[in-house]
Structures are given as structure tokens and as C-alpha cells.
N, C-alpha and C positions, 0 to 999 in steps of 0.2 A: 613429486609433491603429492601427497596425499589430500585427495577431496575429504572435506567435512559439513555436515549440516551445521548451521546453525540456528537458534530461534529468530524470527520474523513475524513484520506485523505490519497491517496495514492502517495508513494513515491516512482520512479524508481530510481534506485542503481546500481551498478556493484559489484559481489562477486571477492575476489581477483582472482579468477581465470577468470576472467573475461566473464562467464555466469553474464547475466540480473537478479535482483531479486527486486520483487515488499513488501514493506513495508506497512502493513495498518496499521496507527499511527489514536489513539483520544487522543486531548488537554481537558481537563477538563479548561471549561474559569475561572471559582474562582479560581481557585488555579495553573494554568498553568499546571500542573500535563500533564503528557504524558506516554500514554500505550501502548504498542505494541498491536494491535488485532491478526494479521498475516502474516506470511512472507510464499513466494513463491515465483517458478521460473514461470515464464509466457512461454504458451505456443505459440510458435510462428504460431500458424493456427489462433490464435485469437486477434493478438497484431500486430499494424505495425514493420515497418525492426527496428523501434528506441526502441520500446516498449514502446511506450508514451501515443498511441494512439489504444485504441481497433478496430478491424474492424468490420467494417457494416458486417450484418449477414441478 
């Protein structure tokens, strides 16, 4: 079976406990298909106050 990229993106979220949690989602364009790749809670040394936005480093 042959590996493929496909496009991905990330999605900021709130967990009900209302910690931040980043979602990284790929749509497969044939088929709309959608994967989770990985979920995480963002560190906040590395993430603006909102978590939208990485900081410069």
C-alpha cells in the first residue's frame, strides 16, 4: 500500500473542562474522508493568550 500525503490543518477547540486542545484533522479530497492525525493540549510558552497563534521563537 502506497503512503500519501494529504492536506491538514489545525483546529483550536476547548475541552469541556475548558483547557485549550489543538486537533490535527486530514480531509482526503476524493472522498471527503477525515482523519484525526492528533490531539493535544498546547503549551502555553509556545502559543499566544488565545492559542491560535504560535509564537515567534
Amino acid at each position: 500500500m502506497a503512503s500519501e500525503l494529504i492536506p491538514s490543518e489545525r483546529v483550536a477547540a476547548g475541552s469541556p473542562n475548558g483547557l485549550p486542545v489543538h486537533v490535527l484533522v486530514a480531509r482526503e479530497s476524493g472522498t471527503g474522508n477525515c482523519h484525526v492525525v492528533t490531539v493535544y493540549r498546547p503549551d502555553p510558552a509556545l502559543w499566544s493568550s488565545d492559542f491560535k497563534t504560535r509564537r515567534q521563537s
